[in-house]
C-alpha positions as CSV (number, residue, x, y, z in Angstrom):
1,X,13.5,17.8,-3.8
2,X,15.4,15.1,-1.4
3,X,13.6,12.0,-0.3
4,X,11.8,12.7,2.7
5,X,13.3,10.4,5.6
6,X,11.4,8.1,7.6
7,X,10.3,9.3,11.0
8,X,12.6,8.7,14.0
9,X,9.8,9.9,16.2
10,X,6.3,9.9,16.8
11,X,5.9,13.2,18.5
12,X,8.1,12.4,21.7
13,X,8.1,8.6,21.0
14,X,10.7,7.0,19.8
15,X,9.5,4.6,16.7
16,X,11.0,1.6,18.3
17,X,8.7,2.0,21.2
18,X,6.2,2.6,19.0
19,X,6.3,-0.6,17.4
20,X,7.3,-2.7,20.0
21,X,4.2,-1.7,22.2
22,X,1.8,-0.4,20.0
23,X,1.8,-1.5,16.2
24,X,-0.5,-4.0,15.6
25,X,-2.0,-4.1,19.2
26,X,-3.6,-0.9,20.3
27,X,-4.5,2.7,19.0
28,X,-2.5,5.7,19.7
29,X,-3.2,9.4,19.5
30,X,0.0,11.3,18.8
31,X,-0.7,15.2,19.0
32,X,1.0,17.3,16.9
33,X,3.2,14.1,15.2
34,X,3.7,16.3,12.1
35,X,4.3,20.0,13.1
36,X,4.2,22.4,9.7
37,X,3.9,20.2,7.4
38,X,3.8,21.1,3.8
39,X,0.2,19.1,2.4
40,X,0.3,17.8,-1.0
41,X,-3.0,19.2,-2.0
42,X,-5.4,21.5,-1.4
43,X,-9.5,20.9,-1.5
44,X,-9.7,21.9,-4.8
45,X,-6.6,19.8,-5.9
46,X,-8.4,16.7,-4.7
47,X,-11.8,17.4,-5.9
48,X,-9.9,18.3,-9.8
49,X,-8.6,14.4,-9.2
50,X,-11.4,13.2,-8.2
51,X,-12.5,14.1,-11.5
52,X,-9.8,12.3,-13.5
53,X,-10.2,9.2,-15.2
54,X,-8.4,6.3,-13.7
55,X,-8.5,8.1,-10.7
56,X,-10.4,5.8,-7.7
57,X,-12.9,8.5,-5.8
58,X,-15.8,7.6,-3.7
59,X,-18.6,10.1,-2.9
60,X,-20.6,9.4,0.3
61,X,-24.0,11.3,1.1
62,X,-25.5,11.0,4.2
63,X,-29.1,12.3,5.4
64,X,-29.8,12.2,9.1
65,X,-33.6,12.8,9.5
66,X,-34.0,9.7,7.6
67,X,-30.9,7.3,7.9
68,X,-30.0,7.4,4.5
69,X,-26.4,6.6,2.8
70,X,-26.0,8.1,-0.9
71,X,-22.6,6.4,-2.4
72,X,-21.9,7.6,-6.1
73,X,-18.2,6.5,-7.8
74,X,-16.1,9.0,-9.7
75,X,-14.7,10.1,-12.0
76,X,-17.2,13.2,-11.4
77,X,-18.2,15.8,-13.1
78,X,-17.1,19.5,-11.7
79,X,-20.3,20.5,-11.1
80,X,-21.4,17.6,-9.0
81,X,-19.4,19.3,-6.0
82,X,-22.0,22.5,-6.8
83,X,-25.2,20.2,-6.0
84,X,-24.1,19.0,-2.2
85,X,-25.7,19.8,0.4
86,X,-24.1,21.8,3.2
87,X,-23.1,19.7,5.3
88,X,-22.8,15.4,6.1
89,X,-20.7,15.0,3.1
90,X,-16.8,12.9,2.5
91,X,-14.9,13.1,-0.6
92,X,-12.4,10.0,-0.8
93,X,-9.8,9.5,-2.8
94,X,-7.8,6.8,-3.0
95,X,-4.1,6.1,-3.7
96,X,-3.0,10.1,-4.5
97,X,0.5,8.8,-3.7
98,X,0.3,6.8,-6.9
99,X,-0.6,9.9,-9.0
100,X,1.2,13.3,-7.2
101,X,4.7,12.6,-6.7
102,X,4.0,15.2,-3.8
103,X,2.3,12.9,-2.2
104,X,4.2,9.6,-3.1
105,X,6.9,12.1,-1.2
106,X,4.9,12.7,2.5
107,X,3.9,8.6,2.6
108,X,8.3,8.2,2.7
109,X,7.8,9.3,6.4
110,X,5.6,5.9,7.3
111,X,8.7,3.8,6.0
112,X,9.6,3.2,9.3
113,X,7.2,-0.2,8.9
114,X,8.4,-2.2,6.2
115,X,8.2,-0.8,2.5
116,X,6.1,-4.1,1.2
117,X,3.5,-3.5,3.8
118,X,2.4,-0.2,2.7
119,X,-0.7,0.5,0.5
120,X,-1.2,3.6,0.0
121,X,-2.5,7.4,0.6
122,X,-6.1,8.2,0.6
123,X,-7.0,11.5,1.2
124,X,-10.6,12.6,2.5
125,X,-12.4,16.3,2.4
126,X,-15.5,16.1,4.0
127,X,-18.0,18.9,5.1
128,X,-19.2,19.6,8.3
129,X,-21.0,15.9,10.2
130,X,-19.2,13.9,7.6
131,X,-18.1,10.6,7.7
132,X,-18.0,7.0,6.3
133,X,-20.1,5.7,9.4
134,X,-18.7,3.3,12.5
135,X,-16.8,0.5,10.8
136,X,-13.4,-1.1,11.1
137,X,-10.9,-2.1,9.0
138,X,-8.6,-5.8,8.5
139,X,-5.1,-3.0,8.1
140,X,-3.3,-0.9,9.9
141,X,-3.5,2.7,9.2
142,X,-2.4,6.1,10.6
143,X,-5.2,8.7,10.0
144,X,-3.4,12.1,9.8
145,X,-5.0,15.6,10.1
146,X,-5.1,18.1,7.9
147,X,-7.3,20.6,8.0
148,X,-9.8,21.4,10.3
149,X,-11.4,19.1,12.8
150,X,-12.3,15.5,13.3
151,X,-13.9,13.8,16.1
152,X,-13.1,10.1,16.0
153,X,-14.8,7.7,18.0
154,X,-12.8,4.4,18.9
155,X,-14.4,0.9,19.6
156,X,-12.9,-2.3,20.7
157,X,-12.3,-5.1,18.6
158,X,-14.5,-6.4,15.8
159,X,-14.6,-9.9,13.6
160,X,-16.7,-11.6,10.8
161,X,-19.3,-11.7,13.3
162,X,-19.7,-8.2,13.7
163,X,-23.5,-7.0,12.2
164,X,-23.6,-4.1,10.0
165,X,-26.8,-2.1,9.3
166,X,-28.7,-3.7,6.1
167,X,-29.6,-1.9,3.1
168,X,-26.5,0.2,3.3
169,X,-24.1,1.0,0.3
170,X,-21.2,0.8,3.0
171,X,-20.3,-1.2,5.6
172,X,-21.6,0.4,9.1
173,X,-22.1,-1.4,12.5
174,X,-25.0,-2.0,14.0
175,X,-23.9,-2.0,17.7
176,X,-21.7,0.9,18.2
177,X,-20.4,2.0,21.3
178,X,-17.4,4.2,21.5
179,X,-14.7,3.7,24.5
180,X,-12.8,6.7,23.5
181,X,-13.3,10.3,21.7
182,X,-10.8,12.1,20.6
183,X,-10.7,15.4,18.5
184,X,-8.1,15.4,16.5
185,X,-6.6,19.0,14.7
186,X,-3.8,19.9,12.5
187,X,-0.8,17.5,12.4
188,X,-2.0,15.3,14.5
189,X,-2.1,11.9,13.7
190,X,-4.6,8.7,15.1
191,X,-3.1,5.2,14.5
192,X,-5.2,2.0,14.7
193,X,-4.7,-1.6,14.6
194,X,-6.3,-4.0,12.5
195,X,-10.4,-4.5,13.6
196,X,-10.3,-1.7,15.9
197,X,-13.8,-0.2,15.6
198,X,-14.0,3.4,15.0
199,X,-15.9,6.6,13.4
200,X,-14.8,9.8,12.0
201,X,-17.1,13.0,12.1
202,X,-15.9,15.9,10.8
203,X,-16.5,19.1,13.7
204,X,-15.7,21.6,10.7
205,X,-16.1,22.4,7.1
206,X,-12.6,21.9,5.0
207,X,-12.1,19.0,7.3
208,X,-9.0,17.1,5.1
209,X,-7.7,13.7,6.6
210,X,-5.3,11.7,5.5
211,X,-5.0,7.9,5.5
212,X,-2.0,5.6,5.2
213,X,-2.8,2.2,5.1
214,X,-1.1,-1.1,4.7
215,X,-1.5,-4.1,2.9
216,X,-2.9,-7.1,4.8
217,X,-2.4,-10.1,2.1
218,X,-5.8,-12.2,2.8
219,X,-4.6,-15.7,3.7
220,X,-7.0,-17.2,1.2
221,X,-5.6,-15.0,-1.4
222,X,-1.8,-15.9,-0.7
223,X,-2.6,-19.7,-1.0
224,X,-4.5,-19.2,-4.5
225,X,-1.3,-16.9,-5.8
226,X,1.1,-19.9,-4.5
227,X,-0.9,-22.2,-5.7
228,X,-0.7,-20.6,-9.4
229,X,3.1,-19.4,-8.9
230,X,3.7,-22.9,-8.8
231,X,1.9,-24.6,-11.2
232,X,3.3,-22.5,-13.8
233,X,7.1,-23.7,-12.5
234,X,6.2,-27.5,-12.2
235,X,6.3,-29.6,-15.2
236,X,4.1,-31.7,-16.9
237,X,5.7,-35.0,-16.0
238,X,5.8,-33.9,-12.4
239,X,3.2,-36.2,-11.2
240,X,1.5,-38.4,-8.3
241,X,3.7,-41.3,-8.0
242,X,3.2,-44.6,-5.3
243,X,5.9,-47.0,-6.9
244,X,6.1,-48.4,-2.8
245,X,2.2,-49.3,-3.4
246,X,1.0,-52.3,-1.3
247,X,-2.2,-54.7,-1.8
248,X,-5.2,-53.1,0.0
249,X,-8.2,-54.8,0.8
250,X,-10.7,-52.3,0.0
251,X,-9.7,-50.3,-3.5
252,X,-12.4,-47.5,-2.1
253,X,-10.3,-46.2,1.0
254,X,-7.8,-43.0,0.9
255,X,-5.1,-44.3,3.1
256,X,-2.9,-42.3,5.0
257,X,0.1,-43.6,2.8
258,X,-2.0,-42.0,0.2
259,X,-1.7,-38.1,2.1
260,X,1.4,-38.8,3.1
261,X,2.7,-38.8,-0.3
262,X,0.5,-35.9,-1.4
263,X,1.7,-34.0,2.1
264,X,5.0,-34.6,0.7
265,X,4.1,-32.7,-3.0
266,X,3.0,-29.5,-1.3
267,X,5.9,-29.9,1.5
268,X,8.2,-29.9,-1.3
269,X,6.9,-26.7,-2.8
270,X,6.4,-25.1,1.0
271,X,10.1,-25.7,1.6
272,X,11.3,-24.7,-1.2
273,X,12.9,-21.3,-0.1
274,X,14.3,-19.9,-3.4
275,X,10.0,-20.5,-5.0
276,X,8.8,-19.2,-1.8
277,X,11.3,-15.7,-2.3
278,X,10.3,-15.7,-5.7
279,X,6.8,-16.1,-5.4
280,X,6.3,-13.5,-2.3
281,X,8.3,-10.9,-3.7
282,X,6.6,-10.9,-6.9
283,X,3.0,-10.4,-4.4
284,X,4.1,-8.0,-2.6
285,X,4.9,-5.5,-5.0
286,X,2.3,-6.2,-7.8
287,X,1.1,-3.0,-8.8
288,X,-2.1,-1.9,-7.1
289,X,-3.9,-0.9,-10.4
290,X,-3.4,-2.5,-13.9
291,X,-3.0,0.8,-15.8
292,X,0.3,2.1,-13.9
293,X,2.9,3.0,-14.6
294,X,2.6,5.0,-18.0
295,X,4.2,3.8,-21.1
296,X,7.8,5.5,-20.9
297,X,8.1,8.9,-22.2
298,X,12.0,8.0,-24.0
299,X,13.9,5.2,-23.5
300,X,18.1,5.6,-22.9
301,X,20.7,3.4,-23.6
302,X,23.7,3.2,-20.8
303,X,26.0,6.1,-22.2
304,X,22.8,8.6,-22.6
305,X,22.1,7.7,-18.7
306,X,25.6,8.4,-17.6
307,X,25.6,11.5,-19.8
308,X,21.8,12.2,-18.2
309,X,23.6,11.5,-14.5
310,X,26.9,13.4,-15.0
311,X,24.8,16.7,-16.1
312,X,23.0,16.3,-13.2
313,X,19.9,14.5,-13.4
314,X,17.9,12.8,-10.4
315,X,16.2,9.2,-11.3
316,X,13.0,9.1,-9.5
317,X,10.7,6.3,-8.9
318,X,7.6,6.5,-10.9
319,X,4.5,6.8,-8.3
320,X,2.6,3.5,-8.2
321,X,5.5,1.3,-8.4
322,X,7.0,-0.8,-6.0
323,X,9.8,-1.8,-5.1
324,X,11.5,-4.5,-2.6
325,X,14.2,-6.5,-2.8
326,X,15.6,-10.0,-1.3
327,X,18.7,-12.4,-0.3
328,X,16.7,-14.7,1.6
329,X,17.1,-17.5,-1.2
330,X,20.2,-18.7,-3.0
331,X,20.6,-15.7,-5.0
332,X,19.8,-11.7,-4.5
333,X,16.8,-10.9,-6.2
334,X,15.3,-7.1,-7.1
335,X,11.1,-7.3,-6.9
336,X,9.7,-4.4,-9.0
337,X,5.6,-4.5,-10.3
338,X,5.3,-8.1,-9.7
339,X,8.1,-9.0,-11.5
340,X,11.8,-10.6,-10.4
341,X,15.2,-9.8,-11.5
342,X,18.7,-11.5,-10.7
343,X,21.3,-9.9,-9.2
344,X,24.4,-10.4,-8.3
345,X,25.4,-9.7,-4.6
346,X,27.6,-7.0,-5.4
347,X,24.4,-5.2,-6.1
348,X,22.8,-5.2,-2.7
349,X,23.5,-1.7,-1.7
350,X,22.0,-0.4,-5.1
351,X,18.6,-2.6,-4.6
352,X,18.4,-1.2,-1.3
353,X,18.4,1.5,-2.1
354,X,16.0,1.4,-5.1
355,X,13.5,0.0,-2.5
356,X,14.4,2.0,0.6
357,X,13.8,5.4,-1.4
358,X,11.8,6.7,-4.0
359,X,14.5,9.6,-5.5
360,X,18.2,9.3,-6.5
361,X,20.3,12.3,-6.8
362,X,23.2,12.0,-9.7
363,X,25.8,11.7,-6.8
364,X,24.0,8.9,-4.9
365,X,24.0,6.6,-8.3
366,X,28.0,8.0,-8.9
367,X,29.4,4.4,-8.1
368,X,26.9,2.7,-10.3
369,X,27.8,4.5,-13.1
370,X,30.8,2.7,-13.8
371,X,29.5,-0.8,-12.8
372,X,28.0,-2.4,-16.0
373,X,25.4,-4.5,-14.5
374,X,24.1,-1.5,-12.3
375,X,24.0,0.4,-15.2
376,X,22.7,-2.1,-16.9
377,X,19.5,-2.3,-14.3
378,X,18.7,0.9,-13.9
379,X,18.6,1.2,-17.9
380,X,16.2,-1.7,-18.0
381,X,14.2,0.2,-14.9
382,X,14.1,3.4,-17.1
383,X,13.1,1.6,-20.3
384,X,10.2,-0.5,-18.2
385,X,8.7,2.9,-17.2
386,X,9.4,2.0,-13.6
387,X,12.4,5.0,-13.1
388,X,12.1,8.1,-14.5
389,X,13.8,11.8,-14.8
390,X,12.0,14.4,-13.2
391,X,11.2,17.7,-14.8
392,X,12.9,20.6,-12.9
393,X,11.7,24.3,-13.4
């Protein structure tokens, strides 16, 4: 199966218009933005993976007469799903993009917004009234229909401030008042900005919904990974240093000569663009969970990949990986699981499209087949667990 392509529309909008007025700055209902779509996974399916160990599933339980919020974490066992009640129940999954190359395939249509931004696919089955409660998120995120109905009720902005009902195992405000209700049915799709208030309520049984969200990195976060990116580069005899010290009168008092030259340290680090390259590539595509990818199945040297390639075989990216790639510094660099790779710039159509696609037909990696360092990569990318050849029936 090709590489699905991005979207060049949402419904009847252009994506350019879409991000230049809406992304990031208001919700948008898009009916039917995804006419006969071909679903990853049934019910079923997602309640079998909800099962599996490694697998991050979320069970959420809600009783009305009393207020109530039951949250339970999986990996379940099958006959859990037997002991619901009818109805006011949400299966969630998270990341099925990282295990069903399926659905690692349908998330290729939200690459329209930058690769490094995306998180991942979460996939919800809920009976009839259920939902996660009014909330909001600190990501973007288009919530896609599946099956059956959902009413979802949008808010206006939220903050820290915001109060959430106590005693809850999820986060649900207290003051809720929806501006907007929409019900939302089969291929269409809701998109929300960050700290948008809103609530989903399934209308239906088999209500499916999907989720792709992006990554927000959380400013505090981003300075403690610099932070350690760099003090693993800097040497030991890289130090504080005043050789233009003057006489003070008071040995107590911090001068501003003092900051200055400790301003200057960071500043040095902050401008640095080559360490900043390094460093955000290497964020951006750490892997979401430890455990991924699998351990290689074989490993092949370059002539057994050109022999692989010249019978046919497609190279796929293994779900969970990521992949970007960068020339903003002084050299080109390939990002893949947190890691950073050299490359010449004679490369920069092949990174591209490493990181611009997530399968690689034998005709599409033709030219790189007689280009030693290119070979050389994707050999290293196979051995790593990070490529791999897909099984055809």
């Amino acid at each position: 199966m090709p590489s699905i392509p991005p979207f060049s529309h949402l419904g009847d909008m252009p994506v350019e218009t879409f991000i230049a007025e809406y992304w990031h700055k208001k919700p948008l209902l898009i009916r039917n933005a995804i006419g006969n779509a071909e679903w990853p996974l049934s019910a079923d399916e997602l309640a079998g993976l909800a099962c599996e160990e490694g697998v991050e599933s979320r069970l959420l339980v809600e009783t009305p007469a009393t207020g109530d919020w039951q949250l339970s974490h999986g990996p379940f066992e099958e006959s859990r799903f037997s002991q619901l009640p009818a109805e006011h129940w949400t299966l969630l999954v998270q990341a099925v993009d990282h295990w069903l190359p399926e659905a690692a395939d349908f998330v290729e249509q939200f690459r329209f917004i930058p690769s490094w931004r995306l998180d991942d696919l979460m996939i919800s089955y809920a009976a009839k009234g259920g939902g996660v409660g009014p909330h909001y998120d600190n990501y973007d995120v288009f919530l896609i229909q599946a099956e059956g109905q959902r009413r979802w009720e949008i808010g206006g902005f939220y903050d820290e401030d915001a109060e959430f009902l106590p005693g809850k195992p999820v986060r649900i405000l207290k003051q809720w008042q929806p501006q907007q209700t929409w019900i939302l049915n089969p291929g269409d799709v809701l998109y929300l900005p960050p700290r948008i208030g809103h609530n989903g309520v399934a209308e239906t049984d088999d209500c499916i919904t999907y989720s792709v969200g992006y990554r927000a990195p959380q400013c505090g976060d981003m300075l403690m990974h610099f932070a350690s990116f760099c003090a693993a580069q800097i040497k030991d005899e890289e130090r504080y240093a005043d050789p233009d010290l003057s006489l003070r009168l008071s040995s107590g008092e911090i001068c501003h000569s003092d900051l200055e030259r400790v301003q200057s340290l960071l500043r040095h680090w902050m401008e640095d663009g080559d360490a900043v390259n390094q460093w955000f590539g290497e964020l951006v595509t750490e892997a979401k969970y430890d455990e991924q990818p699998a351990e290689p199945e074989y490993e092949v040297d370059s002539s057994q990949l050109v022999e692989l390639l010249q019978q046919g075989g497609e190279l796929r990216r293994s779900e969970g990986v990521r992949y970007a790639y960068s020339d903003c510094g002084s050299s080109l660099q390939l990002y893949v699981n947190g890691e950073s790779f050299d490359c010449s710039a004679d490369l920069r159509e092949l990174l591209a499209m490493l990181s611009d696609h997530n399968q690689y037909s034998a005709q599409s990696l033709l030219p790189w087949q007689q280009h030693p360092e290119g070979l050389e990569l994707l050999c290293t990318l196979v051995a790593r667990g990070w490529l791999y050849f897909p099984v055809t029936d």
